[in-house]
Structure formats: structure tokens, C-alpha cells
DRENZA-333607 format. One record per residue (C-alpha): residue number from 1; residue in one letter; x, y, z. Coordinates in steps of 0.2 Angstrom, whole numbers. Example, Ala and Ser with C-alpha at 12.3 -4.5 7.8 and 13.67 -1.06 7.14 Angstrom:
residues 2
- n  res  xx  yy  zz
- 1  A  62  -22  39
- 2  S  68  -5  36
***
This chain:
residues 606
- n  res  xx  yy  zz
- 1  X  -454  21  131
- 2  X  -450  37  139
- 3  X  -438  37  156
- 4  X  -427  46  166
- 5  X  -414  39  180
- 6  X  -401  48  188
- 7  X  -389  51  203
- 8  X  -387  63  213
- 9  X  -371  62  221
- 10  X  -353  68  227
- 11  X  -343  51  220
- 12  X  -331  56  206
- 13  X  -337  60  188
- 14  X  -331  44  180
- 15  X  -340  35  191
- 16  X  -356  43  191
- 17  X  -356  46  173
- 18  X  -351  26  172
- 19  X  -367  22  184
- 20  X  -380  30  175
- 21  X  -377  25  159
- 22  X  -377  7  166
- 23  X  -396  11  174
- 24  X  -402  19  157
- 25  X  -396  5  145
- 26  X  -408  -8  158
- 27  X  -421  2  149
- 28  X  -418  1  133
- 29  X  -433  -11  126
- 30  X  -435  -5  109
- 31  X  -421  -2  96
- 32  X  -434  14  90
- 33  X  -431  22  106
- 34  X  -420  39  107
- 35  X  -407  40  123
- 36  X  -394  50  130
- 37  X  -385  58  146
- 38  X  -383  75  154
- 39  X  -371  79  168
- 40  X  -367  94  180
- 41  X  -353  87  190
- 42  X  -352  103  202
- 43  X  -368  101  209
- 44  X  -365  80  209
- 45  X  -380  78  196
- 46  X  -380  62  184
- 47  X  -394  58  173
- 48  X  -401  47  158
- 49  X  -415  50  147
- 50  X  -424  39  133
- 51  X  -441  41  121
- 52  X  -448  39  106
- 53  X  -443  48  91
- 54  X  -454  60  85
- 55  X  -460  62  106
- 56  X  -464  75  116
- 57  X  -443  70  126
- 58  X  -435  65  112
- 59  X  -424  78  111
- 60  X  -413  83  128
- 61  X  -413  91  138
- 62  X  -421  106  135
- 63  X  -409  122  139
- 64  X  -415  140  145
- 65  X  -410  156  137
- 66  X  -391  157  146
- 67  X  -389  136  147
- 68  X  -388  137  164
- 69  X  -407  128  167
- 70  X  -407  113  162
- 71  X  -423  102  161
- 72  X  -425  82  157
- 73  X  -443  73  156
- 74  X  -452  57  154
- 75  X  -468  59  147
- 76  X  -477  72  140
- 77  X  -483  90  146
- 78  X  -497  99  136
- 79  X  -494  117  134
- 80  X  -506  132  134
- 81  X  -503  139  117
- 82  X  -506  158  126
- 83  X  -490  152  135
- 84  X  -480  147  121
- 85  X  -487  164  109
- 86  X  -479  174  124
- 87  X  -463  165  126
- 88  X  -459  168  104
- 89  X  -467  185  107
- 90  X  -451  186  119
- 91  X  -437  178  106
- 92  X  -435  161  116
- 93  X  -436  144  107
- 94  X  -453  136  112
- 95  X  -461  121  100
- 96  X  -479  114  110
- 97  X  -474  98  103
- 98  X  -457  95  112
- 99  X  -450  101  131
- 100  X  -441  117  124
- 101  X  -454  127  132
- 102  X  -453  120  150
- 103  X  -433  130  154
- 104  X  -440  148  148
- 105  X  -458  143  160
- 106  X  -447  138  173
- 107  X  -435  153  174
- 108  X  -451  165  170
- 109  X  -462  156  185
- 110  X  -448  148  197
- 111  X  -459  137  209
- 112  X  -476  141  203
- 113  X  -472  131  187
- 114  X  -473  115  192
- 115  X  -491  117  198
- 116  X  -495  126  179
- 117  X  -490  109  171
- 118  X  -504  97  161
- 119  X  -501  80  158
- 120  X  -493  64  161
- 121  X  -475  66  168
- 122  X  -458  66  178
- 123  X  -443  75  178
- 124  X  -428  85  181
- 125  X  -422  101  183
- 126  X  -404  108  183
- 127  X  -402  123  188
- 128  X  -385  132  189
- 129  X  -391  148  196
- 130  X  -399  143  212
- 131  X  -386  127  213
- 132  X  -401  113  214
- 133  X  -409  100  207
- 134  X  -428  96  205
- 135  X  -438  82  204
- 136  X  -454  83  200
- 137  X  -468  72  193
- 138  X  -488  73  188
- 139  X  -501  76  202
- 140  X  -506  57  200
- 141  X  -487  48  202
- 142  X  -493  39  187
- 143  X  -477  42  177
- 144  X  -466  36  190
- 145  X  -450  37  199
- 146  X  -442  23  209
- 147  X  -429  30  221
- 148  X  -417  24  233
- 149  X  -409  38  247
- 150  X  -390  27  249
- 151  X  -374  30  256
- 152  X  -367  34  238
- 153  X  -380  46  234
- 154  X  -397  48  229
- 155  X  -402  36  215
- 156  X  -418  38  203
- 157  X  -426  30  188
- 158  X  -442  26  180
- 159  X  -444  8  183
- 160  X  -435  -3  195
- 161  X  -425  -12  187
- 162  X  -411  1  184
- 163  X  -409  5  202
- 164  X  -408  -15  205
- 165  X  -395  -18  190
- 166  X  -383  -4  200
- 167  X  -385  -10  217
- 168  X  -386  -28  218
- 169  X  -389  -26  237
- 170  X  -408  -20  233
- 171  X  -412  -39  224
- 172  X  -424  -45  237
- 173  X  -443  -42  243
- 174  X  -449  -29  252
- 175  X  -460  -41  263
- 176  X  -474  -27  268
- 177  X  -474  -24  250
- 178  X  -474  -41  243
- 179  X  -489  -44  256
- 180  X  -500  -30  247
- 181  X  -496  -36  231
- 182  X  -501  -54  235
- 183  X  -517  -46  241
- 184  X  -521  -34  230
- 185  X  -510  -35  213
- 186  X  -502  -19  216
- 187  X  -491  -11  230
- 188  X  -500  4  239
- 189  X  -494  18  246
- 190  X  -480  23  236
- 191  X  -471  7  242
- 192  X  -462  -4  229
- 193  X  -460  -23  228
- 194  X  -442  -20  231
- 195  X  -432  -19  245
- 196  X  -427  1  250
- 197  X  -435  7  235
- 198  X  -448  18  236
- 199  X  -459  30  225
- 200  X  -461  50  223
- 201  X  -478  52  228
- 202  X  -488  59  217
- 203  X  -487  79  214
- 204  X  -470  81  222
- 205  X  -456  94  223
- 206  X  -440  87  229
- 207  X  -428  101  228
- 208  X  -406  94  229
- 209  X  -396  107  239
- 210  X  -380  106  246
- 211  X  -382  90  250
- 212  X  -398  90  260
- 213  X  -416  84  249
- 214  X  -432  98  255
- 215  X  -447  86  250
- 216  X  -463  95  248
- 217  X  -476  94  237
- 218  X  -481  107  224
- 219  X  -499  100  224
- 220  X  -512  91  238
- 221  X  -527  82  233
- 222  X  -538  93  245
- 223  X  -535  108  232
- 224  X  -548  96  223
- 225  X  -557  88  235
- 226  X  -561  106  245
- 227  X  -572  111  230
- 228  X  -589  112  232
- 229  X  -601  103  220
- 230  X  -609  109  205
- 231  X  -630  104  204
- 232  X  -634  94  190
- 233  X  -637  104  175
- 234  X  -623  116  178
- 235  X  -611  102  180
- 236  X  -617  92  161
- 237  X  -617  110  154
- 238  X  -599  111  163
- 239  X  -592  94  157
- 240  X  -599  96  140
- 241  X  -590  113  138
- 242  X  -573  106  147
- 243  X  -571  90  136
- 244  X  -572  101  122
- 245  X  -559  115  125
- 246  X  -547  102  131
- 247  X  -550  87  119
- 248  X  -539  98  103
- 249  X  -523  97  115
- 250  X  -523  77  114
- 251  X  -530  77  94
- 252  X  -512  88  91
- 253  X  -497  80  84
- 254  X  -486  78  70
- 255  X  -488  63  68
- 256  X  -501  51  62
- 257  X  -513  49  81
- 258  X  -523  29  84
- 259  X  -538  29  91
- 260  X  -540  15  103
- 261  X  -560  12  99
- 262  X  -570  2  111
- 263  X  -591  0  113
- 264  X  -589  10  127
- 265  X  -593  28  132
- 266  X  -576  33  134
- 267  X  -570  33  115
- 268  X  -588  37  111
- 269  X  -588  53  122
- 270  X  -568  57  112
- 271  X  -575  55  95
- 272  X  -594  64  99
- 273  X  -583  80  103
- 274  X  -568  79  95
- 275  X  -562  94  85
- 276  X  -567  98  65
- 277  X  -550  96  57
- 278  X  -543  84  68
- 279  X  -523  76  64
- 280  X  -523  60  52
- 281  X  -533  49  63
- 282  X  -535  32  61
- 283  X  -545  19  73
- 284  X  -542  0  80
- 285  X  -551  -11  91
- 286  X  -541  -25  101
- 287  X  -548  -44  97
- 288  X  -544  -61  101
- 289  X  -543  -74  90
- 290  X  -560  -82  91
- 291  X  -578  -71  88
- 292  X  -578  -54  87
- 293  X  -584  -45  102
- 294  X  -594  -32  105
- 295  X  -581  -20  106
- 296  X  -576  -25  88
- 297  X  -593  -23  80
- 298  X  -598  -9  89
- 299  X  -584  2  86
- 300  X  -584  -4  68
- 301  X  -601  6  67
- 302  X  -593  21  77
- 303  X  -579  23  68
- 304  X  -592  20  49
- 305  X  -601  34  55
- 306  X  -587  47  58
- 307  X  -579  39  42
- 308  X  -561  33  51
- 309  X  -552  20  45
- 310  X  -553  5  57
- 311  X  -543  -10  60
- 312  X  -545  -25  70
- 313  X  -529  -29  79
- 314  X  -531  -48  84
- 315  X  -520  -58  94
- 316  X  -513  -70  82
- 317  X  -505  -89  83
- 318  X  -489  -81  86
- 319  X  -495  -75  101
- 320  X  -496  -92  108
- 321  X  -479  -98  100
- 322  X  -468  -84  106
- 323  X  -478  -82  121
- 324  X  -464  -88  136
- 325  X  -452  -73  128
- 326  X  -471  -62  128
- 327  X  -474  -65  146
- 328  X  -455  -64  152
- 329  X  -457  -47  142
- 330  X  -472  -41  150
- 331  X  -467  -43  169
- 332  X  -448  -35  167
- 333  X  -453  -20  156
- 334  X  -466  -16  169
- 335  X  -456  -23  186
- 336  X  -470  -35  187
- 337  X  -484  -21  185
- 338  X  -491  -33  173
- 339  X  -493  -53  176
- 340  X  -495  -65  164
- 341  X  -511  -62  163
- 342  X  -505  -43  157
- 343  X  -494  -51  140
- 344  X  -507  -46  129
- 345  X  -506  -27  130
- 346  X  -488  -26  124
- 347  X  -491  -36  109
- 348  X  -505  -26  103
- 349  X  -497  -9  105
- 350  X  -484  -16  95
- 351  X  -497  -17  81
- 352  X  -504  -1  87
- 353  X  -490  6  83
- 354  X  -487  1  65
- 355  X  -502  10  60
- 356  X  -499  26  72
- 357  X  -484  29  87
- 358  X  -500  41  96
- 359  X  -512  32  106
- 360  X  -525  41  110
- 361  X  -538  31  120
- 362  X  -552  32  133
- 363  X  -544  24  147
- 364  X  -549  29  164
- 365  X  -565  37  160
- 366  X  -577  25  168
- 367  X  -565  26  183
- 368  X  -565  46  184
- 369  X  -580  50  178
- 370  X  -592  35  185
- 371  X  -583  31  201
- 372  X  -580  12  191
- 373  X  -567  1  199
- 374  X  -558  -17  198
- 375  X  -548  -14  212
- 376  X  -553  -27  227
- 377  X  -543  -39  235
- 378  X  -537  -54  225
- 379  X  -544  -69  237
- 380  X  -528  -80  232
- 381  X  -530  -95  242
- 382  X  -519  -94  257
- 383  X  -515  -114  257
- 384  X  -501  -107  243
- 385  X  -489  -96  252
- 386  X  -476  -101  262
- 387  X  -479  -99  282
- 388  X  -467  -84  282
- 389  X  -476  -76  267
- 390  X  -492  -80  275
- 391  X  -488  -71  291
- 392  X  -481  -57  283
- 393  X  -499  -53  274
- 394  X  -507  -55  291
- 395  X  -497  -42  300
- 396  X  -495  -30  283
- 397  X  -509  -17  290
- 398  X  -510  -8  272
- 399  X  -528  -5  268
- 400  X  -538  1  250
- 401  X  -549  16  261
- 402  X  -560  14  249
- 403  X  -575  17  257
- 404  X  -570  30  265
- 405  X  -564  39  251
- 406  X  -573  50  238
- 407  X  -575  41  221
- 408  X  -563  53  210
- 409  X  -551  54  222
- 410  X  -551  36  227
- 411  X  -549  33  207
- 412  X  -535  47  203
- 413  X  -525  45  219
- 414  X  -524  27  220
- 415  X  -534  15  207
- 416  X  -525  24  194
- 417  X  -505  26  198
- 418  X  -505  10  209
- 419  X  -517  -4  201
- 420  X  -518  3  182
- 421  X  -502  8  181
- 422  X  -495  -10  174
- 423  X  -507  -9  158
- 424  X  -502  11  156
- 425  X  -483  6  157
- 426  X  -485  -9  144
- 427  X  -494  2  133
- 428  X  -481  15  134
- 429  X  -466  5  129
- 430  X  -474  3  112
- 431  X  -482  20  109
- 432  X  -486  38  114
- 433  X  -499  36  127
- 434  X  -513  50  129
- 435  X  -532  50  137
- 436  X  -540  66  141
- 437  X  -546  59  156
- 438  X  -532  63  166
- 439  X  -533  81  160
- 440  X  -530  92  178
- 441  X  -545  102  170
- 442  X  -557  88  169
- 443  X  -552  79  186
- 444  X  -554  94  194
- 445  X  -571  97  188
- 446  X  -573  79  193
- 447  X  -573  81  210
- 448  X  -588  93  208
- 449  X  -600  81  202
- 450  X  -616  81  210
- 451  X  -618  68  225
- 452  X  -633  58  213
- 453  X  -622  56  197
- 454  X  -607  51  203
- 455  X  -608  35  197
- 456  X  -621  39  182
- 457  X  -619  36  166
- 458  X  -631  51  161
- 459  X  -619  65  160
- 460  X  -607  55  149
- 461  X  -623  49  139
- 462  X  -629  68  136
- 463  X  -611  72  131
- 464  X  -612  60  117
- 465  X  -632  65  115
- 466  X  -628  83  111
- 467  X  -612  84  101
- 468  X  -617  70  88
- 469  X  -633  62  84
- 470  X  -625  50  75
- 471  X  -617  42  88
- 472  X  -631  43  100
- 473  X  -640  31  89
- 474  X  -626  17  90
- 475  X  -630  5  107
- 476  X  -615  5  120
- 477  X  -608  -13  127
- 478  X  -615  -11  142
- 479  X  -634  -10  134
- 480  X  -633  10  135
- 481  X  -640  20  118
- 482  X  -639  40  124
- 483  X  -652  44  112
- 484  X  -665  35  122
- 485  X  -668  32  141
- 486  X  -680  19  138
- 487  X  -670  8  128
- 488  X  -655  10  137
- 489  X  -665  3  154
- 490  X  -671  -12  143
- 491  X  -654  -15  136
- 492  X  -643  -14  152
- 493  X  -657  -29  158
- 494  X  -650  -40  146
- 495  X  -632  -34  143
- 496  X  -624  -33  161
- 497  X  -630  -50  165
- 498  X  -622  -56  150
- 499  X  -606  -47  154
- 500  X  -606  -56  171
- 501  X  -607  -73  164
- 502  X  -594  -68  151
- 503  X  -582  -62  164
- 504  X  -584  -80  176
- 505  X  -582  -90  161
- 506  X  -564  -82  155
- 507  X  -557  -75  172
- 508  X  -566  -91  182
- 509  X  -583  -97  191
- 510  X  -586  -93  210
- 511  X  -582  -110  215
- 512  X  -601  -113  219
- 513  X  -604  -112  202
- 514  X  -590  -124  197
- 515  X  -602  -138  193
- 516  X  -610  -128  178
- 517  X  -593  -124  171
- 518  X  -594  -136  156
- 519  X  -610  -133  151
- 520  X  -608  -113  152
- 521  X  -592  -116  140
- 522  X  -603  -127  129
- 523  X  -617  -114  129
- 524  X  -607  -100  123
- 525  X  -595  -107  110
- 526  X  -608  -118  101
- 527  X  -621  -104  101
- 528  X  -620  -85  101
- 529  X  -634  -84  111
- 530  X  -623  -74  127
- 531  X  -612  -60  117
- 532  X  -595  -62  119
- 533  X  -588  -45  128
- 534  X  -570  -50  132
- 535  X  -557  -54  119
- 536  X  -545  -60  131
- 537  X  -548  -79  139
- 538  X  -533  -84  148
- 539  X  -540  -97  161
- 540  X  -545  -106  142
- 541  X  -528  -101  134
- 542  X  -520  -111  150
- 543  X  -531  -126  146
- 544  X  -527  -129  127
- 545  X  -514  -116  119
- 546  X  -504  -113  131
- 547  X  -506  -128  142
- 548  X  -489  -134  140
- 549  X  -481  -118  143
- 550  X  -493  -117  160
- 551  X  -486  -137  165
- 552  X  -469  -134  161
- 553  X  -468  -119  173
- 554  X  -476  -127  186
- 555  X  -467  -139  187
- 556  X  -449  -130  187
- 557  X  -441  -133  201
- 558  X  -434  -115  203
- 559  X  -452  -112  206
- 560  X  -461  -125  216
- 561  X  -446  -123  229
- 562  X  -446  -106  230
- 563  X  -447  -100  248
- 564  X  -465  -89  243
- 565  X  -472  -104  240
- 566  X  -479  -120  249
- 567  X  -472  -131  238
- 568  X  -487  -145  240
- 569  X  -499  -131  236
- 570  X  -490  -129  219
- 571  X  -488  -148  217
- 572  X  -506  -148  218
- 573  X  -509  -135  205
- 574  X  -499  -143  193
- 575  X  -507  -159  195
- 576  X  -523  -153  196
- 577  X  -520  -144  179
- 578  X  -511  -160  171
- 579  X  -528  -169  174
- 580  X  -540  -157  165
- 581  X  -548  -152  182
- 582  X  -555  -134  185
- 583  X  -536  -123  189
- 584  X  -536  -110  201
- 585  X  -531  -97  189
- 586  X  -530  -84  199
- 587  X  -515  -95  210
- 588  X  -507  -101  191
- 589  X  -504  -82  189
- 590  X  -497  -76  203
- 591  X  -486  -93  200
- 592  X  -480  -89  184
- 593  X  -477  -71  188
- 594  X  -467  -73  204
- 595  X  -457  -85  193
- 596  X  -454  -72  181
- 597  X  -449  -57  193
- 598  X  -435  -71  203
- 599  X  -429  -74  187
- 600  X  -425  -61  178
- 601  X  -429  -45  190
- 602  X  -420  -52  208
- 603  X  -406  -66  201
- 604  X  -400  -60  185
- 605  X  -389  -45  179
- 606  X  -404  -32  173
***
């Protein structure tokens, strides 16, 4: 996984040095990861680095032509090959596939750099000519950067847990963030679930001078958002053209690239305009144990007809045997971003991996593109929190502003970096993580979609529809086939009432519909009458496989007397589950989760 964590100081070398090194090794989850340090103790700046070999940061830090810029990175920055012809033309060292070039942009550019980057990222600069530092990340804040403004100094680092294994005094809630988590699943507005540490909003500039931090901002959502829009056809000619010329930048690397494939429009579109002579590609589709889904046979015929290699990656019986050290996994690598219900996502990139470090997928196109979203409040049952806990969610005044909000924005500015961000960080701890749909390029043509698309599927559909027949012919999960409109009306009737009935009967039944939840599990796993469009089917998991795992948590005592929790509530949960009667999933989780992050986030030594 790629990160960076520093300080920014005036204590004594030694100790600096000894402090930083403490908060990188907390994020060392991989032996296959790449680490390292860099210092300039005359300006007081102490940092760490890590990535994966053969990664855009895993050589650091990146020098300038005198050595006196310094740069650091997590993530990945995609350069303009004009950029790097002129930067050999002029005898420095640039590779696209690594961060030599970023030092020679930055001396050649100063400010104005930052707002030329492209991609996923955080970062640092060093630089001994001005005396400053920089922090920086992508315009999003999806590759993010905890931070902590102390008496000591300035503190930074890519996930939480580094700052909380240095300073001990930060190992408790943040009970206005805590509050939004229990409502939504994520903290919002850059706060954490942490006490006094925050997160660098997304496009910032955070120049370190003489002691004093100047916080701007290199780039504002209403650069985008000011744009008028495009009418119809200009805008489908626009997209077509734009998901072309920036779809080779993502296909390059030298190693071996995994497509993610899905039944969805999102690969689909990928493949339909992928370039001619694309790296070694292959393909994979995630699956559960049981029936394959849609996804799995659907990408099975998109990947036959542009002849890739494609491999089911199923979750196995390990999976449920190693699953308390799985779930543990999950919630600390990604400071509880991911729940238990998230453990999954990094056993299957560990397969990814195996077959290619580079995944490539479509994730976050329906959310840019079609306005689609997940995000809405959880609706956990207030009976299970603590009085204190419950009062702090009434007075926590943090709102979504989702109606108020343009689509794109709403999806790039919030959904993304803040309720996504557990599945991307997962993800990336195993693999190189890349989709195109976070291309600056593309979002900013995103936010000129005509006000009667924006949640369509008929620009994506003529993507696909005009770059390869072949593909067009092949039906989407959702009922869609972008050769014919008539089709794809007659199979959306049929398909997205199916997909509902799939998602109640793995995720849970509105409690009105309770009384049918037997037959309905009968129904699907005796006949294949109702397709089967999610692999993953926890709330059943919790009932068989993992049921023990599920009672012997609930029934810890650490947890049920936990000061989040009315403890009766939880009782009640563990009995009711004991019994065979229909669980609150959703409340098991939280649980489960919150049990996690006390143990190993707030009252151990991370």
C-alpha cells in the first residue's frame, strides 16, 4: 500500500527521526511493500514513505537537478508524455512510470504544478531553496492524509493509525465524528473518527514556513462546477472522444495490468475503447462461493469476445475459517473505512494480485457519469446506543447536502473520498489501484452533461455502441444491451426488480416484508428462477458459516459493556441470533466493527 507520514517539527533530529519511523512501520501490512525515510533537519521536516515494488513511489524520494527539491508520494500521478519529451529534451532524468519527473515540473512550474497533476495522490515537497515544505494531495482527498496540528509539531500520515501509535493521547472518539459514522458509515467533512485528527481537504496546498502553515487550496470545485453544459450530441461525441485519448494512460505499465470485469457498463465502456496494443492484460470477476452471478457469466462473454484470459476469483472456505484474523485485517488496514461486512475486498485483491499487481477497474463510473449513489443514512435502530452516544447523533448537525448538490459534484467531492474510500483503501493495500473515472479530464467534462442525461445510461450505452459491436450485443446486469433500445426497456422490466429482491435477501428484508423471508430464501436457492446479482451474502454467512464467530463476539464482554452500547440492546441481538430469529444485520455490524476498532485501533499499541 502506498503511504506517506511525516513531522514537521523543531524537536531534536534523534527524536524526530525516532517518531517517524515508529509511524511508517504501523503501516507496514505487506512484506512485498518498499519503505524508507527522508529528513531535512534544518527546516524540522521528518518523513516516511512506503509502496509497492514495481509502483509509481517505489523509489524515494525523487531529487531535482541540484538535490535541493525533494519530493515524496503516495499514489500515483499520470504524466503528459509532451511533459516528459521536454523534460529529456532538457538532460533531466524523467521515467512516466515512476515520480522522477514531478522535482524537474516543480522547479520548472513552482506553484502552478500542482494544479497540472492527474491522478490519485498525496505528497510532499522539500524544498531547500525557498526553505518550505509542501503538502499536497488529489483534487478529490481520496488518497488521504490524517493530520494532527500539536505542541510537538505538525504530525501527518496516510491512515490513522500512525498518528494514534505516536501520540497515545489521540486514542479516543471524536464524538461529532463518531455520530456521523453511526449515521452514515463514513465521517463527513474532512473529519475523522478520531479525537484531534483531521483530514487535508481535498485539492489542498499547505505550504511549512518558518514555523507558520499558509493553507490554501491549489484547486475549488467551482473551477468545474462553473462550466456551462454541453447539449446532447456535442456532449456523447465529447465523452467518446475524451474516454479514448485518456484510457492508453491507465492501460500503461510495466508490469502485467488485471482487469476487474463486471456485467456492468463501466468495464464494458474500458474494454469497448481500450487502446490496440494494450500491456499484458488479463481479466477477473469476483464470486462467491455458491452460483455464479451475473457478473461472472457476463463478463465471461466480454472478456471471450475481446479474447482475455479470464478468471473467476471466488471466495473460498478459507475465507470463513480465517475469517476473525480477515475481519481484524480489514477494519485496522483501513481505520475502520471498512466494516465487517468490507472483509471481502482484501481477500480478493490478494488474488488479484497473484495474476497482476495493476488493477485496473471501472469503479466509480456509475457514480460520475449517472449520478448513481449508495450513500443515505444507515437507519441503525437507536434502542442500540448508549444514552450519551444517542445524544451525541442528535445534536451532531452534519448533513449529506445531497439534494442540493449537483450529481458529479455531490459524487466526486463527497460520495467518493468519504463513503467509497474504505473499499479503495482495501483494494489498495493489495494492488496498484487505477480507474479512469477519476481522470481530472473526464470529471471535468462530467460536470457538463446535459441537465436530461445526467442520470442516463444512453451516453455510456453509445460509447460502448460505437467503438465495438461486439460488445454491444452482450446484455448488461442491469437488463441494458447498447445495441438495441427496445431490448434494453424490456430487459430493465425484468432485471431491476430482480436486483431488488436480490439485495433484500442478502443485505435484509424491510421489516414489513420479514414474514416472506423464508419463502424468498427458498425460492431463490432451490430454483434459478430470480438471477443471482450479488456474490457477497453476509446476513446468510452470519446465520450458517460464520455463526459462531457472529455469537462469540456478541457475547464478549469487552463488547456488550462497551460505553457505545446499551448493553441490553446487544444482549438482545445475541440472543435473538442464538435462536435462528431474523438479526438486525445492519446493528450485528456496526457491533462487530466497533469491537474491532477499541481493540486494536484505540486500546493496543498500533
Amino acid at each position: 500500500m502506498p503511504f506517506l507520514a511525516g513531522l514537521i517539527s523543531p524537536q531534536s533530529p534523534d527524536v524526530c527521526q525516532r517518531v517517524v519511523e515508529r509511524m511508517g512501520a504501523a503501516m507496514l501490512h505487506e512484506k512485498f511493500y518498499l519503505a524508507g525515510t527522508h529528513s531535512c533537519p534544518e527546516l524540522g521536516v521528518y518523513a516516511a514513505w512506503g509502496g509497492h515494488e514495481g509502483s509509481f513511489g517505489d523509489k524515494q524520494p525523487a531529487f531535482g537537478g541540484k538535490n535541493d527539491v525533494a519530493v515524496l508520494m503516495s499514489g500515483e500521478c499520470f504524466a503528459d508524455p509532451v511533459v516528459i519529451d521536454r523534460l529529456r529534451k532538457a538532460g533531466h532524468d524523467a521515467d512516466a512510470h515512476n515520480a522522477s519527473w514531478l522535482p524537474h515540473l516543480y522547479e520548472e512550474r513552482g506553484d502552478q504544478f500542482f494544479g497540472d497533476l492527474n491522478g490519485l495522490f498525496s505528497g510532499l515537497v522539500i524544498d531547500r531553496r525557498e526553505r518550505c515544505a509542501v503538502l499536497f494531495n488529489d483534487r478529490y482527498g481520496l488518497e488521504r492524509l490524517y493530520y494532527h496540528e500539536g505542541k510537538q509539531g505538525f504530525y501527518f500520515a496516510s491512515e490513522a493509525k500512525a498518528l494514534l501509535r505516536v501520540l497515545p493521547e489521540l486514542r479516543a472518539y471524536d464524538m461529532a465524528g463518531l455520530a456521523q459514522y453511526l449515521r452514515y458509515g463514513c465521517t463527513l467533512e474532512w473529519r475523522s473518527l478520531f479525537r484531534d485528527i483531521a483530514l487535508l481537504p481535498g485539492g489542498s496546498l499547505w505550504r511549512f514556513h518558518g514555523g507558520r502553515c499558509d493553507k490554501r487550496r491549489y484547486f475549488s470545485p467551482t473551477t468545474w462546477e462553473s462550466q456551462p453544459p454541453l447539449t446532447r450530441p456535442a456532449f456523447e461525441q465529447k465523452l467518446h472522444e475524451t474516454f479514448v485519448n485518456i484510457l492508453p494512460r491507465y492501460f500503461d505499465s510495466r508490469s502485467d495490468v488485471g482487469i476487474s470485469l463486471t456485467g456492468g457498463l463501466d468495464t464494458r465502456m474500458i474494454l469497448a475503447c481500450s487502446p490496440s496494443a494494450p500491456t499484458k492484460l488479463v481479466s477477473y470477476t469476483f464470486a462467491g462461493p455458491r452460483r455464479d452471478t451475473l457478473d461472472v457469466r457476463l463478463a465471461a462473454q466480454v472478456a471471450q469476445a475481446c479474447q482475455l484470459p479470464h478468471h473467476i476469483l471466488r471466495i473460498g472456505d478459507d475465507f470463513f475459517s480465517e475469517f476473525p484474523s480477515l475481519a481484524d485485517r480489514t477494519v485496522y488496514v483501513t481505520d475502520g473505512g471498512l466494516g465487517i461486512w468490507g472483509t471481502h475486498e482484501i481477500y480478493l485483491n490478494h488474488q488479484a494480485r497473484a495474476l497482476a499487481p495493476l488493477r485496473l477497474t471501472g469503479n466509480f463510473g456509475s457514480e460520475i457519469l449517472r449520478g448513481a449513489t449508495t450513500f443515505k443514512p444507515l437507519a441503525i435502530s437507536p434502542g442500540l446506543l448508549h444514552p450519551d452516544v444517542r445524544q451525541a447523533l442528535s445534536d451532531d448537525d452534519a448533513t449529506l447536502s445531497k439534494d442540493s448538490l449537483d450529481p458529479v459534484s455531490f459524487a466526486a467531492f463527497r460520495d467518493i473520498p468519504w463513503h467509497l474510500f474504505g473499499l479503495f483503501k482495501a483494494a489498495q493495500s493489495q494492488i496498484t489501484f487505477r480507474t479512469p473515472y477519476l481522470d481530472n479530464q473526464l470529471v471535468a467534462l462530467a460536470f457538463r452533461t446535459p441537465h436530461q442525461t445526467k442520470r442516463s445510461s444512453g451516453p455510456a450505452l453509445r460509447v460502448i455502441r460505437e467503438s465495438r459491436s461486439e460488445l454491444a450485443r452482450i446484455r448488461t446486469d442491469s437488463g441494458l444491451l447498447p445495441s438495441s433500445r427496445l431490448l434494453s426497456l424490456l430487459g430493465m422490466l425484468w432485471y431491476r426488480p430482480t436486483f431488488k429482491i436480490d439485495y433484500w435477501r442478502t443485505v435484509g428484508l424491510p421489516r414489513f416484508l420479514r414474514p416472506i423471508d423464508a419463502a424468498l430464501a427458498l425460492l431463490s436457492e432451490r430454483t434459478a428462477l430470480l438471477p443471482d446479482h450479488r456474490f457477497l451474502d453476509y446476513r446468510r454467512w452470519f446465520r450458517k458459516e460464520l455463526r459462531a464467530y457472529v455469537e462469540e463476539r456478541l457475547t464478549d464482554p469487552h463488547i456488550t459493556r462497551s460505553q457505545l452500547w446499551n448493553q441490553r440492546f446487544v444482549e438482545q441481538l445475541a440472543e435473538d441470533h442464538i435462536s435462528g430469529r431474523p438479526d438486525d444485520v445492519r446493528e450485528i455490524d456496526t457491533v462487530l466493527t466497533f469491537g474491532v476498532i477499541d481493540r486494536l485501533l484505540l486500546n493496543a499499541d498500533v
